[in-house]
N, C-alpha and C positions, 0 to 999 in steps of 0.2 A: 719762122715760127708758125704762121697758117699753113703751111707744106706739113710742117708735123701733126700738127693738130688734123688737119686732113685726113692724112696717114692713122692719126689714130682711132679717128670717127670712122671711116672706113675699113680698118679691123672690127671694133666693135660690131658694126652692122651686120657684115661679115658671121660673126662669132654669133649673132644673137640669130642670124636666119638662119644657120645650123644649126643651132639650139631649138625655132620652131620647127623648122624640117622634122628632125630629129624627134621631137616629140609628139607631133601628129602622124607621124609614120607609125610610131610606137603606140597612140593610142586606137588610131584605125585599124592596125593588125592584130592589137588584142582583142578587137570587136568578133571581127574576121575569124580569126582561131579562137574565139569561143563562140559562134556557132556554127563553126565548122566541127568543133569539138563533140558542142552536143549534138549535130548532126548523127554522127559517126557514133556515138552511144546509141541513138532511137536504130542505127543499122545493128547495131550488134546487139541489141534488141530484140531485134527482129530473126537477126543469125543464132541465136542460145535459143530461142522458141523454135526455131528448127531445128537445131539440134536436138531439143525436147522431144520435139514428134518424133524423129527419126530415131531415137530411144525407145518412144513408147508404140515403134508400128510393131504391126503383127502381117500376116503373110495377104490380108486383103489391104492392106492401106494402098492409099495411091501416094507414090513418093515423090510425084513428079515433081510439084511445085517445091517442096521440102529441099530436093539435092540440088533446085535449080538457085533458091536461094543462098542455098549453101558455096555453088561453086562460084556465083555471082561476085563474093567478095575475093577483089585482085589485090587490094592495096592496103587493107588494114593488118598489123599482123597479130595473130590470134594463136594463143596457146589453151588448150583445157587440161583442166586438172582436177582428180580425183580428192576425193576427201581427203586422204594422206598427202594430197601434194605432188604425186606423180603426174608424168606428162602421159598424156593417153593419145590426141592428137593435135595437127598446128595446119596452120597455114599463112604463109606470105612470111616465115623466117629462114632465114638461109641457114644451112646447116649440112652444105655442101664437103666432103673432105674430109669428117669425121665419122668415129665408129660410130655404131648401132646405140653403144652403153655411152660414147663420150656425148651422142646425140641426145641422146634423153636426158642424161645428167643436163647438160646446158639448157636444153627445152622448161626442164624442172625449176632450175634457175631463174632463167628468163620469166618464167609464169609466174614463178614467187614472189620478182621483184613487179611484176605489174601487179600482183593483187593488192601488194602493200600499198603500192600508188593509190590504188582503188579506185583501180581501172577495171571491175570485175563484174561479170554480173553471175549469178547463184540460177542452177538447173536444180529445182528440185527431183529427187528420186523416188522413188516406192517407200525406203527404209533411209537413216540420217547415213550410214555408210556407202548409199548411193546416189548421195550429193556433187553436183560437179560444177568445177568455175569454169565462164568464158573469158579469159584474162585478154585481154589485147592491148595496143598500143597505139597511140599518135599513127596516123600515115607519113608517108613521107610526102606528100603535101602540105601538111599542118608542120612538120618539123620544118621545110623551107620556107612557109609564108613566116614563122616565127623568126626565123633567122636573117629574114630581109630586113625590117627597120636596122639590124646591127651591119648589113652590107651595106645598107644604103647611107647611115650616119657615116662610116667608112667613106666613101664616096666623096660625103658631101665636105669631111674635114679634109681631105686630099685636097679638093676642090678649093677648101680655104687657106691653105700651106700654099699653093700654088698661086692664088691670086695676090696674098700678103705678100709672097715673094717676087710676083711682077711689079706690084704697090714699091717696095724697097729697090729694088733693080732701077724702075723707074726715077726714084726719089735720087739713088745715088748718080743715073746718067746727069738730071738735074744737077746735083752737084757738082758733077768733072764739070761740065759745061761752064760750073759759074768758076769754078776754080780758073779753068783757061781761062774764060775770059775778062778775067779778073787780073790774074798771071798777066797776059797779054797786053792788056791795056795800061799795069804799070812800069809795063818796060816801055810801052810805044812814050808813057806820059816822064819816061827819065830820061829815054834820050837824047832830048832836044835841051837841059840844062845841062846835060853832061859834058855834049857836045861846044858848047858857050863855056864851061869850065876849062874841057880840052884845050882851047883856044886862048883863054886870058891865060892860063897857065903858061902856055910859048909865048905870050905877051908878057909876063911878066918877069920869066926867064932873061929875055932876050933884055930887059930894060933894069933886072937885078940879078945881075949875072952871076953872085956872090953870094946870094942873100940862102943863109941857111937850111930856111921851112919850106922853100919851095918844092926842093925833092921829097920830102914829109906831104906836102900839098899835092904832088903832082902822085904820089903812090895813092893816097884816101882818090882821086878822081880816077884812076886806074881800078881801084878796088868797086866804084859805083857804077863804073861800065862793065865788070864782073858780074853786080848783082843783075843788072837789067840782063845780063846775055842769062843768066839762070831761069830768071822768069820769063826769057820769051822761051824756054827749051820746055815750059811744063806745058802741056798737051801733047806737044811732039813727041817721039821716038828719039833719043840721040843716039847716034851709033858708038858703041862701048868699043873700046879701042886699048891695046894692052899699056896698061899705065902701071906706077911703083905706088905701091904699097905705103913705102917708109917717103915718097917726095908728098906725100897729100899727108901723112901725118907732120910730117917739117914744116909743109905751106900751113897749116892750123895751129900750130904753136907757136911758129915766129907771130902769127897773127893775132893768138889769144893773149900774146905777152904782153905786145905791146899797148893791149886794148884793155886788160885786168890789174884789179888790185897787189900791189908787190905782196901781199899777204895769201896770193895764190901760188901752189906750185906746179908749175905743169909739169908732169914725168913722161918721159916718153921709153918705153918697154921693149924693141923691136927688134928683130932678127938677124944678124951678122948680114945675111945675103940679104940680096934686094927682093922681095915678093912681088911679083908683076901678075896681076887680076885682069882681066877686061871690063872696063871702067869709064866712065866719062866722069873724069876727074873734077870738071870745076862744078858740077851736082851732086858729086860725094863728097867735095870738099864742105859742100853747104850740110850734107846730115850731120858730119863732126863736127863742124861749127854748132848745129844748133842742137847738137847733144854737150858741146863742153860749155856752151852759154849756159843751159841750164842747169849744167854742173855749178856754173858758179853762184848762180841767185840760189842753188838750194845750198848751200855752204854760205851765204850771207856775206856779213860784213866784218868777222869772225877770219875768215880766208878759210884754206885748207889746203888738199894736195887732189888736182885729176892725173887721173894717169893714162896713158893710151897705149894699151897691150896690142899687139900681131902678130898674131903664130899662122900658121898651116899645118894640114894634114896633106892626104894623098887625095880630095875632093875638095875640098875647101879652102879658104881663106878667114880668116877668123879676127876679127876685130872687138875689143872690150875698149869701151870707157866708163871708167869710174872715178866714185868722188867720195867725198869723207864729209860729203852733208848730213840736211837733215830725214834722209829719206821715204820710201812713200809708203802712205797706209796702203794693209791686205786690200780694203774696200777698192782703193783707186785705183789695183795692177790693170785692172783688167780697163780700163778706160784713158788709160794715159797717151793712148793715141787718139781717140775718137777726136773729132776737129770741136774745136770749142770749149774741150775740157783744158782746165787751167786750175792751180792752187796760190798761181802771183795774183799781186791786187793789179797787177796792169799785166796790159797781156792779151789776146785773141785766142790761146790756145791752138795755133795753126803749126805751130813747130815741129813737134814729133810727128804728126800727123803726115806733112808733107814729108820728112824722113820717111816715114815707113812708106809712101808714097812712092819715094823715089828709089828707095832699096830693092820693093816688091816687084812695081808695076816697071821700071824701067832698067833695074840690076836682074830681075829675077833670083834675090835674095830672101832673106830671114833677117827681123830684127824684134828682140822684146827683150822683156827687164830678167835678165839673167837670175839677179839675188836683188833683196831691197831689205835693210833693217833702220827702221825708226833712230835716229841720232847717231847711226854707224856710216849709212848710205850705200850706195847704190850703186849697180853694175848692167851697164846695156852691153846687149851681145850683138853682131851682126855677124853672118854666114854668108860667104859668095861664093858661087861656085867657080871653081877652077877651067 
């Protein structure tokens, strides 16, 4: 629980330092390209009064400062236009590639849609028919300093995708860890009773040679030196090894029969020939186990029918268990594996969890809830490759 919480307070923080980032970037740049903005007005200011003069010279004017202003401007770009709106002339827009006529049209264009901006400044003329605007636009400095707070929020939300996902990667290596070592220590803590079982078991054979429950007694201590060799195999690698299909569906039936309500049926589905998968059969036999246990607590006290379907294709292997419980709500499909999640009043919720566990990470398989209908029940699928 403090891991989580952890986890969540360092998302947060996370979220909110992008959030300030993010927003004093965005306030500092609107400072920035608004007086960069006005800047670049008081120049074209300055470039339309040039253009003025050099309107109103006559054959003694001195032009010199007039064209030097004029050619001075590299990076704003600038259309004029006549009272009707024609382009007359530009500078700093491409307009490389096209015709003379498709040139002006577009110039005209361009100049219309900055005056509307009112981006403009007004050349008076002699007469109102020789009025002319200096239409220009944004440079392309003020277009990228505008565009950086959104590159840099960019940036900084990668930044936070990335770090939440070392936070979780983190969080879950934590987790293998406890799982092994968890796994691990209650095999090391069963088999030293097992062992003392093993042994009064041939002690008591040997001294009740007849006696009926023993072989009942001596299969349940066979079955507990089963479980401990499962949990000492989680963190390990077991090497998958070609095994039958239909003998790991047999070994979980004879096993759920003898352990469920007669008001259970167990059906078994399975294909004339034998399917042989590569498998470490006594950790697969643990997923079906603890998918038709929980076939049978979601079917109650009530009983019902699980069934255990296995087909193939020409890739796969294909395994279904289903039950005619009471099945799961839309809200909990997507959680029914997370560890901890449980709908029994008793219970850890580690079941499915270590199934998908051992299908994914150590089968290199697929398992999730095929169909699921509220008082119909439920179908898990599993995929192995062939």
């Amino acid at each position: 629980m403090q891991w989580t919480d952890r986890i969540r307070q360092v998302k947060i923080l996370l979220v909110l330092a992008a959030v300030i980032i993010a927003v004093a970037s965005l306030v500092v740049s609107q400072y920035l390209v608004r007086d960069l903005s006005e800047e670049e007005r008081n120049k074209m200011g300055v470039w339309a009064e040039a253009m003025h003069a050099l309107n109103q010279a006559d054959e003694n004017t001195d032009l010199g400062l007039v064209l030097k202003v004029i050619d001075e401007n590299n990076t704003i770009p600038v259309v004029v236009l006549d009272n009707d709106n024609n382009a007359l002339i530009y500078r700093n827009v491409e307009v490389e590639g096209k015709t003379y006529e498709d040139s002006m049209a577009y110039l005209a264009t361009l100049g219309r849609r900055m005056k509307a901006s009112e981006q403009f400044i007004t050349i008076s003329g002699d007469t109102t028919t020789d009025t002319q605007y200096v239409c220009y636009d944004d440079s392309v400095m003020i277009k990228r300093l505008s565009m950086w707070p959104y590159v840099q929020l960019g940036i900084v939300m990668i930044f936070v995708v990335i770090a939440i996902f070392a936070l979780l990667t983190s969080k879950r290596a934590e987790q293998n860890k406890v799982w092994v070592g968890l796994s691990k220590e209650t095999a090391h803590q069963l088999g030293t009773p097992i062992s003392s079982l093993m042994a009064w078991t041939e002690v008591l054979k040997e001294t009740y040679p007849d006696d009926e429950l023993l072989p009942e007694m001596d299969k349940d201590v066979k079955r507990l030196q089963l479980i401990a060799d499962r949990f000492s195999k989680i963190g390990s690698l077991p090497e998958p090894v070609p095994s039958s299909l239909n003998e790991v569906m047999d070994h979980v039936i004879d096993y759920m029969d003898r352990r469920t309500s007669k008001k259970v049926e167990m059906v078994k589905d399975l294909p004339e020939e034998d399917i042989i998968v590569p498998i470490n059969a006594s950790l697969f036999e643990w997923v079906i186990e603890n998918l038709s246990k929980n076939a049978v607590d979601a079917m109650g006290a009530e009983g019902g029918r699980i069934t255990l379907h296995v087909e193939e294709n020409a890739k796969q292997a294909i395994i279904e268990v289903s039950d005619t419980g009471k099945g799961i709500r839309k809200k909990d499909l997507s959680n029914v594996f997370r560890p901890g999640f449980t709908t029994k009043k008793r219970g850890w919720g580690l079941g499915l969890s270590l199934a998908k566990r051992i299908v994914e990470e150590y089968h290199h398989g697929k398992i999730f809830v095929k169909n699921s209908e509220l008082g119909k029940g439920t179908t898990f699928r599993i995929e192995l490759e062939k």
